[in-house]
N, C-alpha and C positions, 0 to 999 in steps of 0.2 A: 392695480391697487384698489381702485373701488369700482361695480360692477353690480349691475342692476338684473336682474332673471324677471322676465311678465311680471313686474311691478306696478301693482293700479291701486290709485285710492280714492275711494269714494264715501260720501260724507248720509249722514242719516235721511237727508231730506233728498236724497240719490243724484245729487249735482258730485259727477264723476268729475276730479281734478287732474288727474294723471291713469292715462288709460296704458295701460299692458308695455310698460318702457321697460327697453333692454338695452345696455349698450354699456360700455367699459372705459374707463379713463385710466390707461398705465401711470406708473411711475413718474415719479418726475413733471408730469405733463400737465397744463392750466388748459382745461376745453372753457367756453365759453357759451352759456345758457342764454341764448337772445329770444326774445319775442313779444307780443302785446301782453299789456296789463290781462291777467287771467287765465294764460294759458297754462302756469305748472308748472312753471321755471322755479320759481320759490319755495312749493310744496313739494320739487324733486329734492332738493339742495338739504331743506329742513327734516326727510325723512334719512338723511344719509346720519345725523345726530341725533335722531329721535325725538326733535322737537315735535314733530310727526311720526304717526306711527302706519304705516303701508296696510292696505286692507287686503292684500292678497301681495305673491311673490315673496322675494329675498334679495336683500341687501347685503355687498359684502365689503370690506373693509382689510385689504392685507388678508385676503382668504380667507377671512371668518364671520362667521352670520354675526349679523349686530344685533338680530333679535336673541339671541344668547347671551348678550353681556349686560351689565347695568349700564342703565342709560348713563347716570354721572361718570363713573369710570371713562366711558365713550368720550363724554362732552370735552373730558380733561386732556385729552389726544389729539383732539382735535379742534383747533383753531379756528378762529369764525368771527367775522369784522362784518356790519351792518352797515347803513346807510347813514343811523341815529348816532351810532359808534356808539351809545351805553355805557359812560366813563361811571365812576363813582364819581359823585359830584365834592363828596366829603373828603375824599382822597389826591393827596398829589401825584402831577405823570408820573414818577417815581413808583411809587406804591402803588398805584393804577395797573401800572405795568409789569411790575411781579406779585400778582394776582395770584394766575396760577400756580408758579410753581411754588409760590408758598401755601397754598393748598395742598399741594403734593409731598409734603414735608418737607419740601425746598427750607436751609438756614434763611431766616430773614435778610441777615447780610449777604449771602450767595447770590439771594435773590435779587434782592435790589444790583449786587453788581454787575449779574448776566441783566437786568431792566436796564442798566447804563450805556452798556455795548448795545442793547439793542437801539436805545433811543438816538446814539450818534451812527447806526446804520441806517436810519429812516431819516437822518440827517437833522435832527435836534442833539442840541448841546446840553449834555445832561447838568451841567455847572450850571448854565440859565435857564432851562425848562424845569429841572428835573420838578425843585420844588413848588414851583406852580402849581395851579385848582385850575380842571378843565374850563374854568367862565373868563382863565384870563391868556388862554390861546386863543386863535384863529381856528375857524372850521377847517382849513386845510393842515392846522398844526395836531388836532386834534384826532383826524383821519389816520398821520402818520401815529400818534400814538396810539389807537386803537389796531393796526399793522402791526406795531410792536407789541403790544400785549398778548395776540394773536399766536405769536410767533416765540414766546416768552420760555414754551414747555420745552421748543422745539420739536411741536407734532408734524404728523410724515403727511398730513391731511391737512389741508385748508379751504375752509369756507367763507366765499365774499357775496354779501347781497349788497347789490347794488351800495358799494360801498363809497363810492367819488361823486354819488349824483346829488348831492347837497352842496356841492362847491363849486364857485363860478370856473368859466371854460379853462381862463387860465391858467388857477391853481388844479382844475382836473385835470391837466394838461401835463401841468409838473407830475402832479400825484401818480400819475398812469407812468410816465417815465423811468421815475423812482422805483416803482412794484417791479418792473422788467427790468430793471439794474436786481433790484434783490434778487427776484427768481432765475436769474441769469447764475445769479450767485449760489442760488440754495437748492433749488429745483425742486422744490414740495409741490406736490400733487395738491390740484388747484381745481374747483368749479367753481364759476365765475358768476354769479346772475346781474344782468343788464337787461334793459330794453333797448339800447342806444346799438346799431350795429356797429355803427365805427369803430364803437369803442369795443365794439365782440369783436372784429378785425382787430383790430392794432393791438389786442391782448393775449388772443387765443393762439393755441397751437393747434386747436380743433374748436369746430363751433356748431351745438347746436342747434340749429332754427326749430323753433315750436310753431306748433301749433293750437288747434285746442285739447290740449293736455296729452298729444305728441310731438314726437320729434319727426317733422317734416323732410331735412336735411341733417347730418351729420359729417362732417366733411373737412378737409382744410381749408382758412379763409378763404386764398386765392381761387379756389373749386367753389367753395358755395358762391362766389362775386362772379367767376369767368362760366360757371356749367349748373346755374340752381336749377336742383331737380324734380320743380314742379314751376306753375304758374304760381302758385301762393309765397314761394320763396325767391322768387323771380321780382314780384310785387311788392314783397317786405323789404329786400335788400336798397331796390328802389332802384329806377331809369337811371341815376346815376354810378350804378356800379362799375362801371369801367375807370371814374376818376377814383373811386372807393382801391381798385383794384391796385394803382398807381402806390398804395401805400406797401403792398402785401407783395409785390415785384421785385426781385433785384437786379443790380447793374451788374452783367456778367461780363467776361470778356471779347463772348462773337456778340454783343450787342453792341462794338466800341469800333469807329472810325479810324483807319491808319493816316494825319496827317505827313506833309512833310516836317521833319527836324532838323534844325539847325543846335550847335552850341554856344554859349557866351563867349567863347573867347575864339570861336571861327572867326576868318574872312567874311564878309557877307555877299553874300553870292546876288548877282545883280538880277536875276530869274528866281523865285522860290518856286515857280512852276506850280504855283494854286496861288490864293489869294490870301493866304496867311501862312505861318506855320509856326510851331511848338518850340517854343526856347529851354534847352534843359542847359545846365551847371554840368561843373565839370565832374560830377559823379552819379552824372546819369538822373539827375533829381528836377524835377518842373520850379522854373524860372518864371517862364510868362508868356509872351508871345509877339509876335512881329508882323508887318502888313505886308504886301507884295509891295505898296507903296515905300512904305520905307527904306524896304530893299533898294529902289530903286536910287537911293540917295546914297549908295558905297558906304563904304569905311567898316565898322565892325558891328557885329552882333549888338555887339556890349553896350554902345553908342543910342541903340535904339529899340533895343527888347523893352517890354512894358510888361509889367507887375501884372499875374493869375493868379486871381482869387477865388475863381469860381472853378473850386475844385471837390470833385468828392473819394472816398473809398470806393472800391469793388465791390460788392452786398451789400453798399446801400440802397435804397426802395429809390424806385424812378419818379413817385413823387419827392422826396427828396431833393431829387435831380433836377427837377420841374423848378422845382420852389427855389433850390439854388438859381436856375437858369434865370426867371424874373426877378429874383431878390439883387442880382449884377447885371439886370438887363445884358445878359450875356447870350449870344446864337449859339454856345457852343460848350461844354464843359468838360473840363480835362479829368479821368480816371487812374488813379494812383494803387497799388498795391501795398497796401499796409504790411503785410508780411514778406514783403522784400524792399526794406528803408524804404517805403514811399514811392518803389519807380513809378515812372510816370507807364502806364498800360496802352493808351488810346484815348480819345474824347469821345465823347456821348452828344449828338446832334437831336434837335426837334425831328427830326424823320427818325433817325434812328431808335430814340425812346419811342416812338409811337408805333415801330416795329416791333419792339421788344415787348411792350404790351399785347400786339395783337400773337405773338408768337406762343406767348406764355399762355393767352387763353386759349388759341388751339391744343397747346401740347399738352393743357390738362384735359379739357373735350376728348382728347385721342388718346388719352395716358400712355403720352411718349415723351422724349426728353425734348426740351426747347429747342435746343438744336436743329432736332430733325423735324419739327414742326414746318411747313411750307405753309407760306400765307404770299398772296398775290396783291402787287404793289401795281395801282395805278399810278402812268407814266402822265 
């Protein structure tokens, strides 16, 4: 979908900004532009619209040179959300929001009512936002309407500079949620600029690390976190990448402990033969759990199961897991399958997680399946 050939730009006073970049972002797919103030993450992003014009090389767009089209025809395909977000201050979210394709000879009232659906997909109610003036939302209300305006033409291209980084953690937090519920939804071809890796993790499908005015690494998160392929991207990512990692991980099923199982409406068996075990219902569904002690007091399941809360999906990230696991001071957490009503899979232990971690970094190091990755466990 877009697709950069030795593209360098360089400026009259000869401070090169982007030296000889090549690399391709398919369909569908949000890569993420990370790295320090100055390196070219923004003056790549900017020449893809011709905010920027490339001093050498070719830019393409859906397989055609950009530099053959008009730049505004361009601009209007493609969608583009800033950090400032750039509302009309004179205009309500409403009208802010079908901008474009009332540009595009969108009917005024078409317009406004595809701006409506988008405003209640970025999760603003268009009955009490709509006609609101950008000065009387929130920075975080505002963000989401600048997403929707964005999104307004329904172009196949989307541009984000550093667009969450003016809102505190928590609303960036929401904010970041919400854009992966959309693109979940819509799958527009996305370059992302951040300096924040985290946030290049927990967004990208691919992510570039820069440097000065290249790309260092190009990679999947969990590859640039588990295998960065230099010292300088090793040092950006930051000594912390392994907890970094914990996000971009999932809980598979050979990552997952067989306890024993009991049911709710068993005998209780006076031995569980370990020191706890899984309480499922009578359709195979997680109930809770039981102690050996307990057992050890007869009579029924039922009598002395206790309430499991501390449970997650299958694909969800092992930080996840983590944070479930302290958030219920829990040793232990139970794994369900969402597409098979919930059964219960296995539980995910603190060695176990911290297996699956170290497996997944191997098996990208060796680009092989997790599986077969072998990592050696001190006894």
């Amino acid at each position: 979908m877009i697709r950069f050939e030795h593209v360098t730009k360089r400026y009259a006073d000869g401070t090169t900004a982007v030296d000889d970049l090549s690399f391709e972002v398919a369909e569908g797919e949000l890569v993420t532009l990370v790295g320090p103030s100055g390196c070219g993450k923004t003056t790549t992003m900017k020449m893809v619209n011709r905010l920027i014009e490339p001093t050498e090389g070719r830019i393409e767009v859906d397989g055609r040179d950009i530099a053959a089209e008009d730049p505004v025809e361009l601009r209007r395909r493609i969608g583009y959300v800033i950090q400032q977000v750039g509302l009309f201050p004179h205009r309500t979210v409403l009208d802010n929001t079908a901008t474009v394709p009332h540009l595009l000879g969108v009917k005024r009232a078409t317009a406004r009512t595809r701006a409506a659906e988008l405003l209640e997909l970025v999760g603003l109610d268009p009955s009490v936002h709509g006609d609101r003036y950008p000065h009387q939302l929130s920075g975080g209300q505002r963000q989401r309407v600048g997403v929707a305006r964005a999104l307004a033409a329904d172009p196949p291209v989307l541009l984000m500079d550093e667009p969450f980084g003016a809102v505190d953690p928590v609303v960036r937090e929401h904010l970041q949620n919400e854009f992966l519920r959309l693109q979940s939804e819509m799958r527009k071809t996305v370059l992302f600029v951040t300096h924040d890796i985290e946030e290049a993790v927990r967004l990208g499908d691919r992510i570039a690390v820069y440097g000065e005015g290249r790309i260092e690494q190009f990679d999947a998160p969990a590859t640039v976190l588990g295998a960065p392929a230099s010292p300088y991207v090793a040092d950006f990512v930051g000594a912390d990448r392994g907890l970094k990692r914990l996000s971009v991980t999932p809980i598979e099923p050979g990552d997952l402990e067989s306890p024993p199982v009991v049911h709710l409406d068993d005998a209780l068996p006076r031995d569980l033969g370990a020191r706890w075990a899984v309480v499922l219902d009578g359709d195979d569904q997680l109930h809770g759990w039981i102690s050996a002690e307990q057992a050890a007091l007869g009579g029924s399941v039922r009598e002395h199961a206790r309430r499991m809360e501390a449970w997650l999906p299958v694909g969800a990230s092992l930080k996840q897991a983590f944070a479930t696991m302290l958030q219920h001071d829990a040793g232990w957490i139970a794994v369900l399958d969402p597409a098979g009503r919930n059964r219960f899979l296995g539980v995910l232990t603190p060695a176990r997680l911290h297996e699956a971690l170290r497996r997944s970094t191997a098996a990208d190091a060796q680009a092989i399946a997790r599986a077969e990755a072998d990592v050696q466990t001190v006894a």
